[in-house]
N, C-alpha and C positions, 0 to 999 in steps of 0.2 A: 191644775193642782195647786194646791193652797201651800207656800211657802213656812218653811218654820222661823221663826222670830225668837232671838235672842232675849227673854224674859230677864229682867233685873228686877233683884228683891226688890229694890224699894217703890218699884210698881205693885208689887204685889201686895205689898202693905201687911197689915195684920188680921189680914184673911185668909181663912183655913179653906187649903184648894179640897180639902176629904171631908165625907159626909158621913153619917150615920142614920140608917133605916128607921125610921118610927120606932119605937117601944122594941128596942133590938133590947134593949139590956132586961128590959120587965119581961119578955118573953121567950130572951134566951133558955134558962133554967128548965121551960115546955117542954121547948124543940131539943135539948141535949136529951133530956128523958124518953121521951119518944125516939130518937134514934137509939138510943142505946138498949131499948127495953125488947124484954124477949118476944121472942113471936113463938107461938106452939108449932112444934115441931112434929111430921107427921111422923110414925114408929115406922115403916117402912124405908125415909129417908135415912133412922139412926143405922137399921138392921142391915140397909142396902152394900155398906164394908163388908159388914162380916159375913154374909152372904159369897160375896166377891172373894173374898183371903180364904175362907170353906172351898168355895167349887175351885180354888187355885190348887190349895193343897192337896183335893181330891183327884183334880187332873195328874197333879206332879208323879200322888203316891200308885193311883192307876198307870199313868206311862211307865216307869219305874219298874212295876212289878212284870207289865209286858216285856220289858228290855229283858229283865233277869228271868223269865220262862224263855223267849227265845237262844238265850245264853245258854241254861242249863239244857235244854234240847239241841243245842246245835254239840254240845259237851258227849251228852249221851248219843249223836251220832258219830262222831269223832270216835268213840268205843265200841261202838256196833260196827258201825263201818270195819275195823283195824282187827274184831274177830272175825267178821266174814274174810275178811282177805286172807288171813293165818288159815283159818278153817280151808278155802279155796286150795290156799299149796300145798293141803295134806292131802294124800288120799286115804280111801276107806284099809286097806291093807295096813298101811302106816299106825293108823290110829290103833286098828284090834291087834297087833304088834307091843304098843305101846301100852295099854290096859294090861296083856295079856303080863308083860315085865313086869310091870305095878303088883299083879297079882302073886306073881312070885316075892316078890321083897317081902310083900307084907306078911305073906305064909313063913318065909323063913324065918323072920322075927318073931 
């Protein structure tokens, strides 16, 4: 392994230890334009977001709408269900009883 050595300025004199590439400066102004210059863009690479944000909000507003149909179906059994059961503790006698009262009030008035 190669020791490192204590360099003093005044070895080193007035010699510049940095260099500079050939025609760095006459061809910089190329190479900055070239990096920086547009490259044609395919329309599939602009369209490919909005594509993506579309079928997001498509999926969001499709799940969504399944949540609130099994919502209002689980709602309207919760209804159904709680007439069957009232209906169940009546019987038939009970009911034509109860019509038959109905029919009286409403003749009386």
């Amino acid at each position: 392994m190669k020791e490192n050595k204590n360099i003093k300025l005044d070895e080193i004199g007035s010699r510049l230890p940095f260099t500079v590439p050939d025609n760095y400066f006459e061809d910089f102004s190329n190479q900055f334009e070239s990096a920086i210059s547009f490259n044609k863009v395919s329309w599939m690479r602009v369209l490919r977001p909005w594509l993506y944000m579309a079928a997001m909000f498509a999926g969001i507003i499709f799940i969504s709408r399944i949540g609130y149909n099994v919502y209002q179906d689980k709602k309207t059994a919760k209804v159904e269900n709680y007439d069957m059961y009232v209906i169940s503790q009546v019987n038939d006698a009970e009911i034509f009883d109860y019509y038959a009262s109905q029919e009286k009030v409403t003749n009386n008035n």
